[in-house]
N, C-alpha and C positions, 0 to 999 in steps of 0.2 A: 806570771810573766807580764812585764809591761807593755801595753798596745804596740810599740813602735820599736820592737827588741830586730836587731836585724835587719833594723833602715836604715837609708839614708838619705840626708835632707841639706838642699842648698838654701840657705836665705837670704836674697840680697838684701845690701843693709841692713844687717844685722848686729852696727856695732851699739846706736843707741834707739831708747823708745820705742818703737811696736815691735819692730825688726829686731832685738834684742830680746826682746818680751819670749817674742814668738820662739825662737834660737832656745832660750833658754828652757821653755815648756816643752818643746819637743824633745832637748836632750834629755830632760826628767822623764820623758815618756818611753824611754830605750833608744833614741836614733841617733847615728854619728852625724853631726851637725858640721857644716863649712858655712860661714856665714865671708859675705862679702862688706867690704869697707873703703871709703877712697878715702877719705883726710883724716880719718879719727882711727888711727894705727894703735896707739894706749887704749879707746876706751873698746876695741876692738879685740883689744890681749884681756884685758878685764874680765869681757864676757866669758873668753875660751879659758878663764882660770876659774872663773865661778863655777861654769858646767863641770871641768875636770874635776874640780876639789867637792865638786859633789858627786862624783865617780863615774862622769860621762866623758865624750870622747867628742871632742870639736876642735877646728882650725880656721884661723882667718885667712882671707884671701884679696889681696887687694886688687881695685876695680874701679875704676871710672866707669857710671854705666850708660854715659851718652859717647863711650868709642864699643860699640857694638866687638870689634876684635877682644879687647880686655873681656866683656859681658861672656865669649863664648871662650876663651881662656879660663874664665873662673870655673865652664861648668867643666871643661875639661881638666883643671887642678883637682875640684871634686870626686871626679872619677876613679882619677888616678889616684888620690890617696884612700879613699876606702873599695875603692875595686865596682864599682857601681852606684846608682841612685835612682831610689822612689820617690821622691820628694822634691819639685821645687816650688819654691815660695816669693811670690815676685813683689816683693816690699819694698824696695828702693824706690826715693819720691822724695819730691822738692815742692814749695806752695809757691808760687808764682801769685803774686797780688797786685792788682793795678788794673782800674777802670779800663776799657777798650780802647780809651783815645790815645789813651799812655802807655798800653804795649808795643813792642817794638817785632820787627821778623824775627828778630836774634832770640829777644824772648821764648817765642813760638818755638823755632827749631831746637834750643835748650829743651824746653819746656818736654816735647815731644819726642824728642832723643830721650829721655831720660827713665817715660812714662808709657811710652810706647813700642819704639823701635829697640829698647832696650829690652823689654815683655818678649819681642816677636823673636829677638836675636839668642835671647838666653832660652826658650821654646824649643827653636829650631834643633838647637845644641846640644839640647837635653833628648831629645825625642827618640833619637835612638839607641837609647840607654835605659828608656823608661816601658816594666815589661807590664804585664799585665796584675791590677793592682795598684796600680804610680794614680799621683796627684800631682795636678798642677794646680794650685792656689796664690791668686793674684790678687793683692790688695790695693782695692778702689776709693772710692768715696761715696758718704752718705748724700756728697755734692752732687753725685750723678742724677738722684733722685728729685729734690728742694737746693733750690738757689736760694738762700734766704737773704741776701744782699748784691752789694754791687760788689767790684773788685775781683770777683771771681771765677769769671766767666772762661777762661785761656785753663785755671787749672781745672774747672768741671770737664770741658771738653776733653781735653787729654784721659782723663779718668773714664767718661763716659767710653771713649774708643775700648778699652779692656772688657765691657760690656759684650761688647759685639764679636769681640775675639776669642771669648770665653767660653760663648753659645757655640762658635765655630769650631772651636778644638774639640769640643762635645762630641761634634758630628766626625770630624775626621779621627778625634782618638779614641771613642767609643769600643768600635769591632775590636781595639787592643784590649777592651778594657781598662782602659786610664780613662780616669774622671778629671773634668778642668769643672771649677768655681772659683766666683769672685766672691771678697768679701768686703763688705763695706762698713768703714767703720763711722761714726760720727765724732762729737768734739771728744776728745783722747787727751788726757795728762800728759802731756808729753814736751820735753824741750822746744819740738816747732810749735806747740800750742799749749802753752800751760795752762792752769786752772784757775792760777792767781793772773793773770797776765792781762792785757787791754783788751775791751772787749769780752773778757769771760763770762760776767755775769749776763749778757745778751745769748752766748750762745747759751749758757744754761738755761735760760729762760725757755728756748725754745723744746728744750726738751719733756718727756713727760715724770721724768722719774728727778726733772730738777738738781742732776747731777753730770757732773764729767764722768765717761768711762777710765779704767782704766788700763794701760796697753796688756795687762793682763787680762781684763777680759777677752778683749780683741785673739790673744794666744789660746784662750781657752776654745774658740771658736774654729781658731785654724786644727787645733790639736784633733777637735771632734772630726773635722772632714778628711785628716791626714790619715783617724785612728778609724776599726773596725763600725764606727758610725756613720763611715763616710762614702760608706760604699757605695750606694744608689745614689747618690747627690751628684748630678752632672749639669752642665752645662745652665747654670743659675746663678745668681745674686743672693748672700744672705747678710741682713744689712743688721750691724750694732752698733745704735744709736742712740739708746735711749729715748726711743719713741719721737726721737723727730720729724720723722717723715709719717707719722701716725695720719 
């Protein structure tokens, strides 16, 4: 039987790159997958046709996830179509880039609606659905760790906040037995950061294995702490990077 036979797992953004990745590694692992999307409706049908036509069972749900109302609609569309949920996966994330003198409030309030209160809101929504067993797994940054430039300061901080939320849910969803971890990933193949793209060869540089990850690794990592690996794993950081932060 497959680790994850008789789950069920929300992932926001989940229609393209890590969010996709991830979606699609859990339904190969047995779990009915609902993955969330706000403007990417096609490549969002894509994923849930790829999972089906490999004989898994997934649906999209769409979601703006800096209006907190849609965030906890999605997890209650989730429920409602497979009867329950083990699994949420907080993937949804946007890179805000611009020195400090050049950001704006608006930026910030985006920024952290999206990354934050969107984390706490799609949590809240879940929690009393999630029994003992359940994962919350919230995807961070390797930025939390090493700034290794400028520009990036507004999206490390937002990422570092799920840090602190993480360790928190530990303690309050513990006695349930539900595990929360973050994971952090570093430079990612991926449409918001490609491998070819400006800038690549600096962030590969800084790595030790002198490669991009790929959002498949990133899913292989979530998969281990969703599946029967993940059981003792609470309230921690586990960062893939490629030795960035080494």
């Amino acid at each position: 039987m497959r680790p994850l036979t008789d789950k069920t797992a929300l992932v926001t953004g989940g229609s393209r790159g890590i969010g996709a990745a991830i979606a699609t590694r859990l339904a190969a692992d047995g779990a009915r997958v609902a993955l969330t999307y706000h403007s990417s409706s096609d490549r969002a049908q894509t994923v849930v046709e790829k999972i089906t036509a490999d004989g898994g069972t997934a649906i999209a749900i769409p979601a703006a996830m800096e209006d907190p109302q849609q965030v906890r609609a999605a997890v209650d569309a989730s429920v409602e179509a497979f009867g329950g949920l083990d699994l949420l996966v907080n993937n949804a994330g946007i890179f805000p880039y611009g020195h400090i003198d050049e950001l704006t409030l608006a930026d910030y309030e985006h920024t952290m609606a999206v990354h934050v209160r969107a984390v706490f809101a799609a949590v809240q929504a879940a929690v009393p659905h999630l029994g003992p067993g359940s994962r919350i797994i919230s995807i961070g940054s390797s930025l939390v760790e090493r700034v290794p430039g400028p520009g990036i300061s507004l999206y490390a901080m937002s990422k570092s906040a799920l840090v602190g939320f993480t360790k928190g849910l530990a303690r309050d969803l513990g006695p349930r037995g539900v595990t929360a971890v973050a994971v952090h990933p570093g430079s990612t193949d991926t449409e918001m950061n490609p491998a070819d793209g400006h800038g690549a060869e600096s962030e590969r540089a800084l790595t030790a294995l002198d490669r991009y990850g790929s959002a498949e690794d990133i899913a292989a990592t979530v998969a281990h702490l969703a599946g029967p690996g993940g059981a003792y794993i609470t309230g921690t950081t586990i960062t893939v990077d490629g030795g960035v932060t080494a």
